[in-house]
N, C-alpha and C positions, 0 to 999 in steps of 0.2 A: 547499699551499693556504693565501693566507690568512686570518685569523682574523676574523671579523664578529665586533663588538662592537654590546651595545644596553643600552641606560641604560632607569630608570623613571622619570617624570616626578611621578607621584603621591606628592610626600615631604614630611611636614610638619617633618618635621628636616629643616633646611636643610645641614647640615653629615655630616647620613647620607646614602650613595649608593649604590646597587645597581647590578652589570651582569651582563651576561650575555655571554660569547664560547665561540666555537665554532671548531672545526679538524677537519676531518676525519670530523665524524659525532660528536664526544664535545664535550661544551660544561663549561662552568664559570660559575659566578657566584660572584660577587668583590662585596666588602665595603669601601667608601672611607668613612672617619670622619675629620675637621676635616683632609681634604685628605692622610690616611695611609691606605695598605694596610693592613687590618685581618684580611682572612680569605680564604681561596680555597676555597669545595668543590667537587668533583667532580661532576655531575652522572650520572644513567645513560646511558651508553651507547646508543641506540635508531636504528631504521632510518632514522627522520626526525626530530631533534632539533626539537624545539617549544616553547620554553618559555614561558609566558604568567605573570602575575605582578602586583599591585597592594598600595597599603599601605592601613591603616587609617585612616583620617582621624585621628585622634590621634597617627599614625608607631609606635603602641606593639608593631604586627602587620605581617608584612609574611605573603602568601599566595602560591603559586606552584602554578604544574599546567606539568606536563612530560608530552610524550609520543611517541607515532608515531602509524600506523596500525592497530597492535596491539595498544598498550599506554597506558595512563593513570595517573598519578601526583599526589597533593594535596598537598603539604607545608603546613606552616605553623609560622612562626618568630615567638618573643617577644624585643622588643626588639635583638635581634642576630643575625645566621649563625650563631652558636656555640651557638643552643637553639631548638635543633628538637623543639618540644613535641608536636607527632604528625603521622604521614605513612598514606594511603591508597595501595594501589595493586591492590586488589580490586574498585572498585566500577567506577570508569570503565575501558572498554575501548580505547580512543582518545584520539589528541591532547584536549588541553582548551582549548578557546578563548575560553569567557566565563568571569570569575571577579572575583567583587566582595564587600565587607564591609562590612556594614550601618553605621549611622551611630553605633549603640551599641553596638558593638562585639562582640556577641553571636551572630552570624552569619554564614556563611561561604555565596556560591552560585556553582556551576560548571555549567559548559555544556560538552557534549562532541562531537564526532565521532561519539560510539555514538549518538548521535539523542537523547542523553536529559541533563538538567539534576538538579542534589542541591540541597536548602539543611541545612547541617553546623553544628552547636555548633562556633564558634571555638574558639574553648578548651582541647573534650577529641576533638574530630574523628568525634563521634555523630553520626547523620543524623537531624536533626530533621523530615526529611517524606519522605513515600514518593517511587517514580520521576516524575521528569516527564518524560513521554515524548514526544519528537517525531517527525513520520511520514521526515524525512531528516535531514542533519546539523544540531545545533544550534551557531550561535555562539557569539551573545554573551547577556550574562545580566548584569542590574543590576537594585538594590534601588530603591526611590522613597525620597523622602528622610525621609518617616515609616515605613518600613524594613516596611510592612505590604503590598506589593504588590512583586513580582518579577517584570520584563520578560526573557521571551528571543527571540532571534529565529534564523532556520534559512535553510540551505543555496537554499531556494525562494523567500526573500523573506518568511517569513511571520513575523507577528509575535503573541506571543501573553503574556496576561497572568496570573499567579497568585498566588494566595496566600501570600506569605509566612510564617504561621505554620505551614500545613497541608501548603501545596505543591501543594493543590486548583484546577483552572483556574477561573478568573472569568472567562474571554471566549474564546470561539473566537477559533479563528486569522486575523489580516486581512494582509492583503500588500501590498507595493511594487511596484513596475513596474521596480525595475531592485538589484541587490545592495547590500544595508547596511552602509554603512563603520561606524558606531556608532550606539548610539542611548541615549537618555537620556529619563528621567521629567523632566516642569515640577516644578516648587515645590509645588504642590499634589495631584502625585500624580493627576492627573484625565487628563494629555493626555501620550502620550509622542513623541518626536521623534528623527525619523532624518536622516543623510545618507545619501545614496548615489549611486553611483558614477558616474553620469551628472551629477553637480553638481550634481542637486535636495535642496532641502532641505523635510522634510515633518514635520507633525504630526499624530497622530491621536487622538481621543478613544476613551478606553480600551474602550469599548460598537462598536465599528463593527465587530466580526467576525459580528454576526448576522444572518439563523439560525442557528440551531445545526446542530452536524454529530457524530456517534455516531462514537466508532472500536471498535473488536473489533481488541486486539491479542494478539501474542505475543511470548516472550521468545527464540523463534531464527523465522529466515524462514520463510514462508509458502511453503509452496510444494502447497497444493492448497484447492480451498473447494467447496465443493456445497451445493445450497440445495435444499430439499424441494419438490416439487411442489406441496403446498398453503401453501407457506414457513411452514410453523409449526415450522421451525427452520432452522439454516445452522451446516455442519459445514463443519470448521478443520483441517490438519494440518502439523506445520512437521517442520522439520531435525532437531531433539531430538528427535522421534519423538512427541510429544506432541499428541493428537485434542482438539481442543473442540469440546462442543455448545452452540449460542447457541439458546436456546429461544426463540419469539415470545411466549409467555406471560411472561418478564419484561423485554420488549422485547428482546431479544440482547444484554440487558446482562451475566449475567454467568453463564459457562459452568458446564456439567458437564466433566469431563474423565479423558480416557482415555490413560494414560502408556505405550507402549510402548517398547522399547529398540531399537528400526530408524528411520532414516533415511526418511522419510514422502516418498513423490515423488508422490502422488495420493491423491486421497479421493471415494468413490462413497456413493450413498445410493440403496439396491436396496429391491426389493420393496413399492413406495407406501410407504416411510416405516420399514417397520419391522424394518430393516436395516442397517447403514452399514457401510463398509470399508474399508480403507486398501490402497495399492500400495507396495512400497517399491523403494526404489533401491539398485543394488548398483556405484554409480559411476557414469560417465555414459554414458549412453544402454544403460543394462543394470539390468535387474532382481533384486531377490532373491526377494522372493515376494512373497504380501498375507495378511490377516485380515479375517475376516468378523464381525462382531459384533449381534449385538440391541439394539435401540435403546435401547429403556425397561432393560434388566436389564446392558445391558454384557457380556453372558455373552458367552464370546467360543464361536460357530459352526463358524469352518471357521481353519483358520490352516497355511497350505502354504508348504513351500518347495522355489524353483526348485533350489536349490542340493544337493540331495537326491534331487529327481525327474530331475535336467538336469544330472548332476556334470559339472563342467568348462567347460560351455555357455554362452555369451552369449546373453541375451534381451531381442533387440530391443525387441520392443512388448507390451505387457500389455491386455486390455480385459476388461470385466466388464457381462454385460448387467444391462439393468435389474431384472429380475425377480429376480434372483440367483441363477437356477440355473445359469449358464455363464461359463467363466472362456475366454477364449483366448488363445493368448501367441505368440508368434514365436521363432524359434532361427537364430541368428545360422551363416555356414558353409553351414548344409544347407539355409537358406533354406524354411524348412517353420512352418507354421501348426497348430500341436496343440492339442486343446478338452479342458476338463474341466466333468464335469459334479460343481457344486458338494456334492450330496446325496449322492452314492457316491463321492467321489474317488477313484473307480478310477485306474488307470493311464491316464494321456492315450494321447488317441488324435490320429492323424495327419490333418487335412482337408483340407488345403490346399499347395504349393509354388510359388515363384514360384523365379525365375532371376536373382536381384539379392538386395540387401538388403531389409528388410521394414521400411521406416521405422513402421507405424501401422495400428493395429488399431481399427474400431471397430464397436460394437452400436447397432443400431437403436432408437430412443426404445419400441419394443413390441417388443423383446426376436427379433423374429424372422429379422434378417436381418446377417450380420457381415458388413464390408467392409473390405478390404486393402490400403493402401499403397506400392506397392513401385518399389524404384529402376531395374525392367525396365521402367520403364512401361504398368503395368498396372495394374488393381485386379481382383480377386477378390470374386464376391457370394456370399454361401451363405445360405441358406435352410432354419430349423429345420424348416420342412414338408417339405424333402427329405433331412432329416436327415444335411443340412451335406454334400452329395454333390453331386457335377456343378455346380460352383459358374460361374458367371456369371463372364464377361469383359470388362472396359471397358478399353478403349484408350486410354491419357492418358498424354503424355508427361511423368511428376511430377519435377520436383530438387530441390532443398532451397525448404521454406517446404509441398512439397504436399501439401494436406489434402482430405479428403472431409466434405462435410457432409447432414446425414439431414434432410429438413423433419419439424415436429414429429409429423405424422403417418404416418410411415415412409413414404408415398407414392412419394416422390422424394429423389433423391441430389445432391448436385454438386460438382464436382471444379474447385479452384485452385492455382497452385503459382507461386512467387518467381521462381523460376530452372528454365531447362528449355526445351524448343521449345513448349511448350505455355503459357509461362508468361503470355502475352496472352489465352488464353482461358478461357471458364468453360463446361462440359458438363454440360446436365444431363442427366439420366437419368429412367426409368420403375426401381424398385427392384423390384420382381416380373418383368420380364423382360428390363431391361438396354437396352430399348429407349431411343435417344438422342431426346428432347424438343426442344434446343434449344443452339446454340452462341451465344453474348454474348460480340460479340467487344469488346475491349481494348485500347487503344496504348500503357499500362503495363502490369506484372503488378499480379495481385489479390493482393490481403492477405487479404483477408475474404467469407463467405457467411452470409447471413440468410435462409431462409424465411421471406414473409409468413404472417403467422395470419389476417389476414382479404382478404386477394385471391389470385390465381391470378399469384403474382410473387416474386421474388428480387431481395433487396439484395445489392450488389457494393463494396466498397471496394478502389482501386484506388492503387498509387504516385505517381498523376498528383495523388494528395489529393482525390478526388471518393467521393461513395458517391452510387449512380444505383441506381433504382430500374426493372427489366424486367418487361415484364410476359411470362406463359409462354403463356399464349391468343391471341395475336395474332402477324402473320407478319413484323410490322418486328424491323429489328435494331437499331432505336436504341430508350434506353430514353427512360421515362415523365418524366421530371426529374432533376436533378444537383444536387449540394447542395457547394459548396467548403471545404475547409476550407485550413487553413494545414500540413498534416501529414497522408501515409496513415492511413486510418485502419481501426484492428487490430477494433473490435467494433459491432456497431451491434444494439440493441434495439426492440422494436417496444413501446408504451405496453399493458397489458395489458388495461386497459377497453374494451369497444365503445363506440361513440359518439367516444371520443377516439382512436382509432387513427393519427390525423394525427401525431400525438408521436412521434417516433424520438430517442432515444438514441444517442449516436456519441460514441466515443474515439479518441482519433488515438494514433499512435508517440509522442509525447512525452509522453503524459498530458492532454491537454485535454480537458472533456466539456463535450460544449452537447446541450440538448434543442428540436429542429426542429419545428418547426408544417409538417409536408409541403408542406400546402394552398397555405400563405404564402409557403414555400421559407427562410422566416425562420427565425433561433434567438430561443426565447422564452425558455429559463433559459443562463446560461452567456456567454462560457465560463469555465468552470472552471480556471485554468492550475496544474499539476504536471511535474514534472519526474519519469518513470517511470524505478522500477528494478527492475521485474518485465519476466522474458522475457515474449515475446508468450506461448508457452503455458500459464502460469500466469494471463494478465488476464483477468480476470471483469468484469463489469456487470452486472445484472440489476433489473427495478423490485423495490418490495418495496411491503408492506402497499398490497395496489392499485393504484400507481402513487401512493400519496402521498411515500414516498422511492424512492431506489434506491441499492443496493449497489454499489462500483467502488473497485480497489486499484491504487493506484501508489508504497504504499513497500512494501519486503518485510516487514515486522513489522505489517503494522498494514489489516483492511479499513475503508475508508469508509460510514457511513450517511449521507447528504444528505436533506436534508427537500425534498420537489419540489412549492409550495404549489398545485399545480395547480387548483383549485378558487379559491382566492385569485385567482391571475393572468386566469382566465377572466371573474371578472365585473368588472377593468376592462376598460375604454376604452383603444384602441390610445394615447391621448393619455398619458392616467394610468400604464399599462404603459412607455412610453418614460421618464418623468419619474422613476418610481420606481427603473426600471432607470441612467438618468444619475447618481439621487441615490448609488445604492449606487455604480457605477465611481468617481464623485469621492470617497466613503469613503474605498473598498480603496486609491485613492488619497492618501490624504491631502491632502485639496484641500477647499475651504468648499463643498459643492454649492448648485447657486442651488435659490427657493424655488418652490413649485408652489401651487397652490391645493386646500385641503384641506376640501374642502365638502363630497365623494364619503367617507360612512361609512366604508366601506370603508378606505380610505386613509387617513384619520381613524384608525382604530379602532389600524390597525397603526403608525402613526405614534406615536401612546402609546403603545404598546408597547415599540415601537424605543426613546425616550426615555425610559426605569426605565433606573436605576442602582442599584435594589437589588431582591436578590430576585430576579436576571434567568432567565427560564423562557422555553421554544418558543413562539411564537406560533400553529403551527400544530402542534403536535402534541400534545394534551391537558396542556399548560401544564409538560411536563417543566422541570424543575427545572436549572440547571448544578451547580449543588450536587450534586444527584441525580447526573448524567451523572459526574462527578466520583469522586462515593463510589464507584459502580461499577467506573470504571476502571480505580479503585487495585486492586481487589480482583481486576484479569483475569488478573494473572503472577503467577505461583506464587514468581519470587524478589522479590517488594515483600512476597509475607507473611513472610519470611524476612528482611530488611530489621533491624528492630528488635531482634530476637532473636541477631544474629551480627556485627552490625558492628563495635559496642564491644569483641569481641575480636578484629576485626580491625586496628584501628589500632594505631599501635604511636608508643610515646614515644624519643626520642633526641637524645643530644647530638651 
């Protein structure tokens, strides 16, 4: 193979020269002095050789990060290759892409692949400020030229600004319309500027990612969330095994938490509230067991495992009613359905058999009705009032993607599936006798089922990118209106206020969320564009405090709070709504937005708003603070408290 060589361009020694080449997977960087070989080291070894690299504006430093996709590496060299005054390779997990040094010399900032940015003491290789965290990959990362604000920007387009002494964000995130080849602070530190890839060149002022937006992160993926019936909290549970509770009483800011040592695949919240518990995983698509715990006291309840009760056994599907008195689980082979009743964990008992695989188990929103999945094409209904006996039959031909879903008031069922002979239609059901309501038919497969809360109707999202709304009272088979999007779409919400029920909520497969004025057919907030790396059955949406935000995750570390100013948007004028909406897309874009007339208070009011530059706080949310949002954040992973206390003996000095 041969050898790629790359040079650094950033050299105020004219007569020093850095390179980099590579052969086969293993690289080197090479040392050129007044036009002599001077030095060759070896670089690591790694599955994808990456190495990134800049000097100090005075040439007295030169900085490098090397990596893969596995691993991350900081060096940093004084005056020559031959003194290597200390190297990292604890903190970052991945390639390192952005890496820049302050203008006095005192600071070192890197951007990684782990989604997360450092600013480090040049020097002696300290972390002078906790994680900055981004929701996907981060790039690139530069200091402004009074060395008091540090730009990075991510894998999404998204650009976002912070603090360089503290490492606290100063501005939510604003974004490009097309990927960031670099980007740079002005002179003054006020406006930063990108290229990108489409050969636009943009500037934006550092204030244009607002409103604010809340994250609730973790330090391994997400992979389950439940949110309380009166949302007066929202429980978390990732890979590490590790449960958070985000309480509404300190806004979801910053958790309690509950460490277990399994592999977290689901999280439930039983009994109104005072309850929660976790699934875990025993590989894919199999179970080990779960834990029940108490909300307020953490005591742990009930804690079972499959691996004990089920030696040997694969267990397909786990579900847990709401009430918390019943657990039911699937067994892989014998194709059988066993229940346990949580308060006696006696020995399960046998309720159910199908003649396939059991993809999915699930419990009715009132605890009173299980229904079953399976890859015979069927579903299974049972019924605590007949005490899970003579279980009820539906006919659906399900393949991969089929789910069943329960309207909020166990009333009615309905069945969709991806793949399959049935995968064009939606069936609903009566759930007390199995009787079929109604067929909606389809010329793509559905993705998605909504029960409305306030009509006698079902939302369908469909791969054709439509979500159509039927009604179940009337004898047409076309529905009530279609709503398009650019992307299937995986979840759709109804607004939870009366009077505004017009509001639906909708995410597509790729991550985009817009919020629908039904009535209008319009989107009135949004869209939101993300790039998702959450399976479909892990994405959530849901409103929160009223319908004034809503919840929705599309990185795996990290859920989304969005402020939804709905109260704002309603008392303009379709005029004023258009104007405000053009001013913010010329933002997100970097583009001068033209000017409107600002007579309407209202738009006045928020307009000073938007324009502070210090002291920046929610306009609509009781004036939170980004400071605030900030201190919180740092304080959500348990390895940022850890941070300060163990880095210094991790670096390490060498010649």
């Amino acid at each position: 193979m041969a050898t790629n060589l790359r040079t650094f361009t950033k050299i105020q020694k004219k007569s020093q020269l850095y390179a980099f080449s590579q052969k086969d997977g293993l690289g080197k960087i090479h040392e050129i002095y007044d036009n002599q070989h001077l030095v060759s080291l070896q670089l690591p070894g790694m599955d994808v050789f990456n190495p990134m690299g800049t000097f100090s504006d005075s040439g007295a430093f030169f900085a490098m990060g090397v990596g893969s996709f596995s691993a991350g590496r900081v060096m940093v060299y004084s005056e020559s290759l031959k003194n290597l005054i200390w190297e990292n390779s604890s903190i970052h997990k991945r390639n390192i892409i952005g890496i820049d040094i302050s203008s006095d010399n005192s600071s070192l900032v890197t951007a990684s692949l782990d989604k997360t940015a450092y600013i480090w003491d040049l020097k002696t290789g300290a972390l002078k400020s906790p994680v900055m965290q981004h929701d996907v990959f981060a790039w690139w990362a530069k200091f402004s030229p009074d060395d008091s604000k540090v730009v990075t920007t991510t894998d999404n387009n998204g650009i976002t600004i912070w603090d360089a002494k503290t490492g606290k964000i100063l501005t939510p995130p604003f974004y490009s319309r097309d990927t960031i080849l670099g980007v740079e602070f002005d002179e003054k530190g006020k406006k930063v500027m990108c290229g990108l890839l489409n050969g636009e060149f943009h500037e934006w002022d550092i204030h244009s990612g607002r409103p604010l937006k809340t994250f609730l992160s973790h330090d391994a993926p997400i992979t389950g969330t439940a949110i309380s019936a009166q949302q007066d909290f929202i429980l978390t549970g990732d890979e590490s095994g590790k449960i958070k509770i985000w309480s509404k009483s300190n806004s979801y800011y910053v958790p309690k938490v509950i460490n277990t040592t399994n592999r977290i695949g689901k999280v439930a919240i039983l009994d109104n509230g005072k309850k929660i518990a976790a699934v875990y995983e025993n590989g894919e698509n199999s179970w080990r067991g779960f834990t029940i715990w108490d909300t307020i006291s953490h005591e742990k309840l009930v804690d079972y495992s499959f691996s004990e009760s089920e030696p040997e056994r694969n267990i397909t599907a786990v579900a847990l009613s709401s009430n918390g008195k019943r657990v039911a689980y699937a067994v892989l082979d014998e194709d059988i359905i066993n229940l346990i009743e949580t308060d006696k964990l006696e020995v399960s008992k046998t309720i159910g058999r199908h003649n396939n695989i059991i993809r999915d188990l699930y419990f009715s929103p009132d605890s009173k009705y299980l229904a079953s999945v399976s890859q015979d094409g069927t579903s299974l209904i049972f019924s605590a009032d007949k005490n899970f006996e003579n279980p009820v039959v539906l006919s659906y031909k399900f393949g991969f993607g089929g789910r069943l879903t329960f309207s909020k008031d166990s009333s009615k069922l309905a069945a969709s599936s991806i793949v399959g002979s049935d995968k064009n239609i939606v069936k609903i059901w009566e759930t007390k006798t199995g009787q079929q309501i109604k067929i909606l038919p389809h010329d793509y497969a559905v993705r998605s089922i909504t029960f409305s809360d306030y009509k006698n109707a079902v939302y369908t999202g469909s791969s054709d990118s439509y979500v159509r709304l039927w009604r179940l009272d009337n004898q047409s088979d076309k529905p009530e209106f279609e709503l398009k999007h650019e992307n299937r779409v995986e979840i759709m919400e109804e607004y939870p206020e009366k009077g505004e029920e017009s509001f639906v909520l909708t995410v597509t497969d790729s991550g985009t969320i817009r919020i629908w004025d039904t009535n209008a057919k319009k989107v009135i907030y949004g869209p939101i564009q993300n790039r998702s790396e959450v399976p479909p059955w892990q994405r959530i949406v849901t409103f929160l405090r009223n319908g004034e935000a809503f919840l929705y995750n599309h990185s795996r570390e990290i859920l989304h709070i969005n402020h939804f100013p709905h109260g704002f948007l309603t008392q303009l004028s379709p005029k004023e709504t258009l104007a405000l909406s053009d001013f913010f897309i010329a933002k997100q874009r970097g583009l001068e937005p033209a000017s409107f007339d600002l007579s309407d208070d209202t738009v006045n009011a928020f307009m000073s708003w938007y324009n502070q530059t210090e002291e920046l706080s929610s306009f609509f949310i009781r004036g939170e603070k980004i400071s605030d949002l900030a201190d919180a954040y740092s304080k959500q992973n348990t390895k940022i408290s850890n941070h300060n206390l163990k880095l210094i003996g991790d670096t390490t000095s060498g010649q």
